[in-house]
C-alpha positions in Angstrom: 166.3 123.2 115.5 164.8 119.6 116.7 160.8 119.3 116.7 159.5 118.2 120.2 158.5 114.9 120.6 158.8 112.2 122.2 160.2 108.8 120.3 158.2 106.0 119.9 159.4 102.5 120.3 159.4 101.1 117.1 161.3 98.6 115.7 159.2 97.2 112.6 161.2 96.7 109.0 160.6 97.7 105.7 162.2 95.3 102.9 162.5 96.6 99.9 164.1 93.7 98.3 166.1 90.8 99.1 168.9 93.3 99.9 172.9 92.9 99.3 173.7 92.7 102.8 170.4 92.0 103.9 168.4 95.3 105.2 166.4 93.8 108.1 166.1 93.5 111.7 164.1 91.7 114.1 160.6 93.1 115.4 160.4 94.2 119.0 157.5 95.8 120.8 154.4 94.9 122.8 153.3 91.6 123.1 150.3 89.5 125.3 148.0 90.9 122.8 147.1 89.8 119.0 149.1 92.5 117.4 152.0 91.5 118.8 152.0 88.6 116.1 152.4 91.2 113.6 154.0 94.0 115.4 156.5 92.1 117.8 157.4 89.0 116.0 155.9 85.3 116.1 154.7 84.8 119.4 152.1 82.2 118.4 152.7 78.7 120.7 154.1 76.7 118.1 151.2 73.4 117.6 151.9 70.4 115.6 148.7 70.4 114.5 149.6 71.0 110.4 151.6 67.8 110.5 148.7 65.5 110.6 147.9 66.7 107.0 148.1 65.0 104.0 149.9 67.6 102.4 152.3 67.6 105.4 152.8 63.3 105.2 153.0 64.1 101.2 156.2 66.0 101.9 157.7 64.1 104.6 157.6 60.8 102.4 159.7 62.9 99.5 161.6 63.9 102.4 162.5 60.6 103.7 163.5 59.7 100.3 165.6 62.3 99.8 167.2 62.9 103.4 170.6 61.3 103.9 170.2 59.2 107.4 172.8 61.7 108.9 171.4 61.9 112.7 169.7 65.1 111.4 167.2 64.3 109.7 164.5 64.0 112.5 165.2 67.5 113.9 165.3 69.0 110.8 162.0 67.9 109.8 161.2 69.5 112.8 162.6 73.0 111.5 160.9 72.7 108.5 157.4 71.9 110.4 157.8 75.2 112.5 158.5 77.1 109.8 155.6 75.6 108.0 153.6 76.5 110.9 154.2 80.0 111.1 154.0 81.0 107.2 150.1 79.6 107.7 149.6 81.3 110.9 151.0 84.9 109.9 151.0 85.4 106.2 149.6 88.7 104.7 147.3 86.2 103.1 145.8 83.0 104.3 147.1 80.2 102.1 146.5 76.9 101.2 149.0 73.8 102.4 149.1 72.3 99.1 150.5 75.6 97.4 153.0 75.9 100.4 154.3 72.1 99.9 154.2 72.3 96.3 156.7 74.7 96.7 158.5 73.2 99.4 158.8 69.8 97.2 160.1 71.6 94.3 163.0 73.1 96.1 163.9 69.7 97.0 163.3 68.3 93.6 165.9 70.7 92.3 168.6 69.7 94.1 171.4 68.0 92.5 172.6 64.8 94.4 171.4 61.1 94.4 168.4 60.7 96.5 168.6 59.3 100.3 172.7 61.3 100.3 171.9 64.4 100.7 172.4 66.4 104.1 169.1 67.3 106.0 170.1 70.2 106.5 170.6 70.8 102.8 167.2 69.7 101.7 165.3 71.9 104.3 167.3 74.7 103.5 166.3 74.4 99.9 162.2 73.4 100.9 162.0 76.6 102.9 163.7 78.7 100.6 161.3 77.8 97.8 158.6 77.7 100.2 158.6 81.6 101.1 160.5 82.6 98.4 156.9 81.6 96.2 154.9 83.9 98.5 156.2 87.4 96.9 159.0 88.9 96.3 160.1 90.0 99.6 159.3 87.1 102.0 162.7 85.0 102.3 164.1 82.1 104.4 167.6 83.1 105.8 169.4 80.3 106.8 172.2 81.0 110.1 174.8 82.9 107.8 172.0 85.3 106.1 170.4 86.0 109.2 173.6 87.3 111.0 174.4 89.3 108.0 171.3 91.2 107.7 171.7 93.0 110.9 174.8 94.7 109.9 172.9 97.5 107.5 170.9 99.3 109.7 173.6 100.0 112.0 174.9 101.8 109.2 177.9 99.8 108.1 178.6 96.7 106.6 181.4 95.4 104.2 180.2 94.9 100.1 179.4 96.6 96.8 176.5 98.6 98.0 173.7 97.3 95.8 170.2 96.8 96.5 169.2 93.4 94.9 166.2 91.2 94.1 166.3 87.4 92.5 164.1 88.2 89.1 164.0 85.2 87.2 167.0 83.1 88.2 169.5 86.6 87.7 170.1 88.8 90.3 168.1 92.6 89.8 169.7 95.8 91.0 166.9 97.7 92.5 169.2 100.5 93.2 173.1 101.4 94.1 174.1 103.1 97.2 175.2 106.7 96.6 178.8 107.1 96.9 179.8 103.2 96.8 181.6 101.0 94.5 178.9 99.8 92.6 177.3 103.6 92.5 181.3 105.1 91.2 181.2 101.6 88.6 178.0 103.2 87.2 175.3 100.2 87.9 172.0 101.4 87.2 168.5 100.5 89.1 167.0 97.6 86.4 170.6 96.1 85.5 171.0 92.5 85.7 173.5 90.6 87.0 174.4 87.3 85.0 177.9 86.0 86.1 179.8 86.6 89.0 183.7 85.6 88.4 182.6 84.3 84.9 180.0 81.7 86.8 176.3 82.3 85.3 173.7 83.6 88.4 171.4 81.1 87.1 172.9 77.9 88.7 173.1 80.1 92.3 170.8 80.8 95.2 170.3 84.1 96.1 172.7 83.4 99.1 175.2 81.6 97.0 175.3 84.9 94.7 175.6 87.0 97.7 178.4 84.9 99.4 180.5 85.1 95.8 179.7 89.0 95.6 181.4 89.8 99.1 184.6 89.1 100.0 187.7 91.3 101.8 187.6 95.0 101.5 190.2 96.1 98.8 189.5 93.2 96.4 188.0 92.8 93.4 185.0 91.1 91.9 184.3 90.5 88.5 180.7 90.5 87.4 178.7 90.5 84.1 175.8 93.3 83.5 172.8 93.2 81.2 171.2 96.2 80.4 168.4 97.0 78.4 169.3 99.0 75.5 173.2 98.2 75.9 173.6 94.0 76.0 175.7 92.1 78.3 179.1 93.6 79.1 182.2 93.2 82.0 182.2 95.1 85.2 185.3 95.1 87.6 184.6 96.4 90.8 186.8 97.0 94.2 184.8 95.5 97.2 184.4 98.3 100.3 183.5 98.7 104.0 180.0 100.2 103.3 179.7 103.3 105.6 176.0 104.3 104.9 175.7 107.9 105.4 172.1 108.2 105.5 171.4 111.9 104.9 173.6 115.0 103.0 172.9 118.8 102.6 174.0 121.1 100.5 172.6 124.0 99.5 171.6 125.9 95.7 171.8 128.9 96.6 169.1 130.4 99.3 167.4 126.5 99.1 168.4 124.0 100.9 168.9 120.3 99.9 168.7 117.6 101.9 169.7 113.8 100.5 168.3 111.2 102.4 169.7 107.8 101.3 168.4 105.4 103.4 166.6 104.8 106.4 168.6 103.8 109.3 169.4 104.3 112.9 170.6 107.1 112.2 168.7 108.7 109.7 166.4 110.7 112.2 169.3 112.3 114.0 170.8 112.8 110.5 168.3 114.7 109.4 168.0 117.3 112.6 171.9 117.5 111.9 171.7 118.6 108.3 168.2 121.5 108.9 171.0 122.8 111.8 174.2 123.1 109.1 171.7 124.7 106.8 170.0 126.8 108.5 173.7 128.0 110.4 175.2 129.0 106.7 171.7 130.2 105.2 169.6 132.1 108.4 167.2 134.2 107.4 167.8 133.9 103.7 167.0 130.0 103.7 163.7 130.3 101.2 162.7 126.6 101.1 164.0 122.9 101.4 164.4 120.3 98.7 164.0 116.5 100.4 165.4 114.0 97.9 164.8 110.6 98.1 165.4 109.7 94.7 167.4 106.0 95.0 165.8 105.5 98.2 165.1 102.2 98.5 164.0 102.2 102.0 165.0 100.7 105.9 163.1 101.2 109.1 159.7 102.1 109.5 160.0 104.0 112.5 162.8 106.5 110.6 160.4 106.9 107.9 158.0 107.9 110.4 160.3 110.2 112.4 161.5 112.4 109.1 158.1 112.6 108.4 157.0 113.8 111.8 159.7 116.3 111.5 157.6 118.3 108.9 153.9 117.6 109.8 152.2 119.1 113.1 149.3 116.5 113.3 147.3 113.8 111.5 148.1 110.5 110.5 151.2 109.4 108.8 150.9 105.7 108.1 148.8 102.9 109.2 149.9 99.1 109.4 146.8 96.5 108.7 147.9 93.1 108.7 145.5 90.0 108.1 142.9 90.0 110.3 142.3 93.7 110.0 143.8 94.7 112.7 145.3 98.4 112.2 148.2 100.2 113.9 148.5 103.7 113.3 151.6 106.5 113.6 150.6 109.9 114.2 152.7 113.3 113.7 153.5 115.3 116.8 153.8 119.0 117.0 156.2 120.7 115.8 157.5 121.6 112.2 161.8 121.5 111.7 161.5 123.6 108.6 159.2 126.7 110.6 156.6 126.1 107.6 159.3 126.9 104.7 157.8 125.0 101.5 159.6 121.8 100.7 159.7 119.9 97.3 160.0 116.0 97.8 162.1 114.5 94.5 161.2 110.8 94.2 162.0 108.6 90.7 161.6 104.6 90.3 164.4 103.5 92.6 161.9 105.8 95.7 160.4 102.4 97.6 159.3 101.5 101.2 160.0 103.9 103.6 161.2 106.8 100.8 157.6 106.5 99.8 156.0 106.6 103.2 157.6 109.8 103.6 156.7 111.2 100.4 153.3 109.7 100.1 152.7 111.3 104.3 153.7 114.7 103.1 152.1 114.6 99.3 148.7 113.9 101.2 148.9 116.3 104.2 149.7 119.1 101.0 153.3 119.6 103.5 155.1 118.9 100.3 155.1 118.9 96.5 156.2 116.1 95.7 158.3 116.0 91.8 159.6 113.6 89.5 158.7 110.3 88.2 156.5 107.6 90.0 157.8 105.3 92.4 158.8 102.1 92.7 155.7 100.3 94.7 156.0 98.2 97.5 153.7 98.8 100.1 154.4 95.5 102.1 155.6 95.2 105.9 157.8 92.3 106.6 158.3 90.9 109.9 161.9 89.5 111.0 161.9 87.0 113.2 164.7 83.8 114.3 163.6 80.7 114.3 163.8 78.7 117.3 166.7 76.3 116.0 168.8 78.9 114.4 168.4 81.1 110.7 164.8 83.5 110.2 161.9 83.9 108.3 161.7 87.1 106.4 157.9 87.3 106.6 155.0 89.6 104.7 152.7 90.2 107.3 151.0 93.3 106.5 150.3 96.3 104.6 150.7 100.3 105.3 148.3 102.4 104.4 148.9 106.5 103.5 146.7 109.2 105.5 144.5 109.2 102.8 143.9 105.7 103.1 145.7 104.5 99.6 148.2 102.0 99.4 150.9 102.2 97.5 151.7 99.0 97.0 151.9 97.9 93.3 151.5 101.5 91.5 153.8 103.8 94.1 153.1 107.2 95.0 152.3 110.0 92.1 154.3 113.4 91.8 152.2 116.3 91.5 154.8 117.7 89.2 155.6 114.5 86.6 159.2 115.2 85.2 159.2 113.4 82.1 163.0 112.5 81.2 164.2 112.7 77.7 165.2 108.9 78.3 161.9 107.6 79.6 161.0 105.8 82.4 160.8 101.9 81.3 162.7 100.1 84.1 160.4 97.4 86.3 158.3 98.6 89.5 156.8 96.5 92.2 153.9 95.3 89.8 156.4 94.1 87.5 158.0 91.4 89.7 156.7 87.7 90.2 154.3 86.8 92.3 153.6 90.8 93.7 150.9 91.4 96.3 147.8 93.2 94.3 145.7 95.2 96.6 143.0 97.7 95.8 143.1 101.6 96.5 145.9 102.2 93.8 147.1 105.2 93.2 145.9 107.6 90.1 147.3 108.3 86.7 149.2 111.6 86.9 147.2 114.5 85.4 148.7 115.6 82.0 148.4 119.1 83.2 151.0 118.4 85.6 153.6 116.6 83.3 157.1 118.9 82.3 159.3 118.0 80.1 162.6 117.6 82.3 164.9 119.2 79.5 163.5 122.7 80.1 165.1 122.4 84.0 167.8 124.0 85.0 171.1 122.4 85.8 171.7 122.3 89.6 174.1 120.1 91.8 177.6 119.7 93.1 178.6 118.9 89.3 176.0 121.3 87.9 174.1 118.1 86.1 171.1 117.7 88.1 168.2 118.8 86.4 165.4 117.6 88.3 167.0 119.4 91.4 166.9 122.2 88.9 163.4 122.7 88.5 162.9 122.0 92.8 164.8 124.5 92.9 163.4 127.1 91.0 160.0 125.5 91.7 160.5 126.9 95.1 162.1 130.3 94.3 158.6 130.8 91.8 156.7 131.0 95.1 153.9 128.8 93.2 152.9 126.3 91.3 151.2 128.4 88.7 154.5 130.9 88.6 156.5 127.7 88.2 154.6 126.1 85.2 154.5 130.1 83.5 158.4 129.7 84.0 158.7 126.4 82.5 156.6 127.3 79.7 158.8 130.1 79.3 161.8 128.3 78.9 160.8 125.9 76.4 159.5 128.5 74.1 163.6 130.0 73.7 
């Protein structure tokens, strides 16, 4: 049963973190107009004009020092000044040239080698990656190797552990794991930290170098060190993998169906009509509700996040893009409704960011869905993809989105209306937590402590019959109200 529409061309990325393989793509649309800068990659001309700075001459000089006389080192300067150009020009946020050189000169500062040896190419890497890496924590400079790699994920397959990661503080952050991969079977959790890959500490490698010693041929091994809070440091052996990112699942409990969306990829829209068809062809005219988990979501494309929420919403807004200058793009549901109006409960936990919460924030605010579980993780940022025009990418923040209702998410997440308060807690690190995040105004609210259950009163649901939160969705939606469902978990907790 496929909802009418008509797709829009839409092409802009979501980041939630510096991923594993790199979940980006480059931005495509309309351009000749102002919001093509934002929505259709850096179109500006590129002007020398920031080189006749004296923050600009400050770093050249350290440059010069530093620069081995390779033959390189005039066009790499040249790189860097492009780059420079464009971070000033299209940031989220105007900034300052000394902050941006600071930075710059401390990447180069920290490279090992004696001064006026080492490759240009070397020390530019190093001055951009500080550079953008300073903005926040999703902007990134990718050099030639990191750029190819991060348009593998959104086609849905790429080789690795199957880890969503983030640099915190010199060690490498799982955001989340990838259901059903080798790091999800090895048992990482969202908030581990890795410290040493093969025995060598994180600390002394780039995000890229990490990366590199992460990956390697499908069907070998990799050796890494965790941290967790509450447990210490301790070994992990894990068996590298082709990743095959199946982006949505089904099942169903009963006369409820669930559908798993995992990520947000080419295929996730498709995916999703897929899975209401298989549910719909076992259940018929029994099928009483649907449950839409996004739990571990960490995100992907905007326009999928748009698309599975157009699938449940007939009109209104569903998200609205505001970069810089004020300038807003908006993405507005079509007719038509895949579920026929059946109730829907949207689970959503920490490792729910970027797109997941689009989709949950869209239906929590057009009252489609209620939305259960623990608050999410945050990030309300757009970042624009774009090649530079020697060779590597800027992974650029550019903008913000903006729910129906007009709130960001980005720092405090999206609210459940049903807060499922877990017998372990809910400690690990959000958006707000992480260096150098974006603060914005229009945060979300605390959750009502009328509306907090304890999750130990749930039912057990699921393949392995574990699953409480899906428990209580589950019955949630079989209580026929919110009122009937509270009654029921009151019930329960009083045997």
């Amino acid at each position: 049963m496929k909802k009418n529409w008509i797709p829009r061309p839409l092409a802009i990325v979501l980041i939630v973190v510096a991923l594993f393989a790199g979940l980006s793509n480059s931005l495509t649309g309309c351009s000749g107009t102002p919001k093509a800068r934002v929505f259709g990659g850096f179109k500006n001309p590129f002007a020398r004009v920031q080189e006749n700075t004296p923050d600009y001459q400050r770093f050249k000089k350290i440059y010069s020092e530093v620069a081995a006389k390779d033959g390189f080192q005039a066009q790499q300067l040249r790189h860097f000044s492009d780059a420079f150009h464009r971070v000033r020009g299209e940031y989220v946020h105007i900034l300052e040239d000394k902050i941006l050189i600071d930075a710059a000169i401390k990447g180069v500062q920290k490279i090992e080698g004696a001064r006026g040896s080492i490759p240009s190419t070397k020390v530019i890497e190093a001055a951009l990656d500080a550079m953008i890496t300073s903005l926040d924590p999703h902007s990134s400079y990718m050099n030639p190797e990191e750029y190819r790699d991060s348009q593998v994920v959104t086609s849905g397959e790429f080789g690795g552990l199957g880890i969503e990661i983030k640099l915190t503080d010199g060690l490498i952050e799982i955001i989340s794991p990838m259901v059903d991969t080798p790091a999800y079977r090895a048992g990482l959790k969202p908030g581990d930290f890795i410290t040493h890959v093969e025995g060598d500490p994180v600390k002394k490698m780039t995000l890229g170098d990490a990366v590199h010693r992460l990956r390697g041929k499908p069907g070998s091994d990799v050796h890494i060190t965790i941290r967790r809070e509450g447990a210490g440091s301790f070994p992990v052996t894990i068996t590298r993998a082709i990743i095959k990112v199946q982006p949505v699942k089904w099942r169903v409990e009963g006369n409820i169906g669930v559908v798993q969306v995992t990520h947000f990829n080419l295929r996730s829209e498709d995916a999703l009509e897929d899975a209401i068809d298989s549910i719909r062809a076992q259940l018929g005219s029994q099928l009483q509700g649907l449950v839409v988990d996004l739990r571990n979501n960490p995100g992907g494309l905007l326009n999928q996040s748009v698309a599975i929420a157009d699938a449940f919403i007939n009109h209104g807004k569903i998200v609205s893009v505001r970069d810089r200058a004020g300038e807003v793009r908006g993405f507005d549901a079509h007719l038509g409704d895949i579920a026929g109006g059946l109730p829907i409960v949207v689970l959503i936990n920490r490792g729910s960011a970027s797109a997941s919460e689009i989709v949950a924030g869209a239906l929590q605010d057009h009252r489609r869905a209620t939305v259960m579980g623990a608050r999410s993780f945050g990030k309300g940022s757009v970042q624009t993809i774009a090649p530079l025009d020697w060779d590597g990418a800027l992974r650029l923040t550019t903008a913000l989105y903006y729910l129906p209702s007009g709130r960001t998410i980005q720092g405090s997440g999206v609210d459940p209306d049903l807060n499922v308060i877990s017998k372990t807690g809910d400690n690990g690190k959000r958006e707000s937590d992480l260096p150098n995040a974006l603060k914005t105004a229009g945060q979300a609210g605390e959750v009502l402590a009328g509306r907090q259950i304890q999750e130990d009163s749930c039912p057990l649901a699921g393949k392995d019959k574990k699953d409480k939160l899906l428990g209580c969705a589950v019955m949630f939606l079989r209580s026929g109200s919110q009122a009937n469902f509270i009654a029921l978990m009151n019930a329960r907790k009083s045997l």
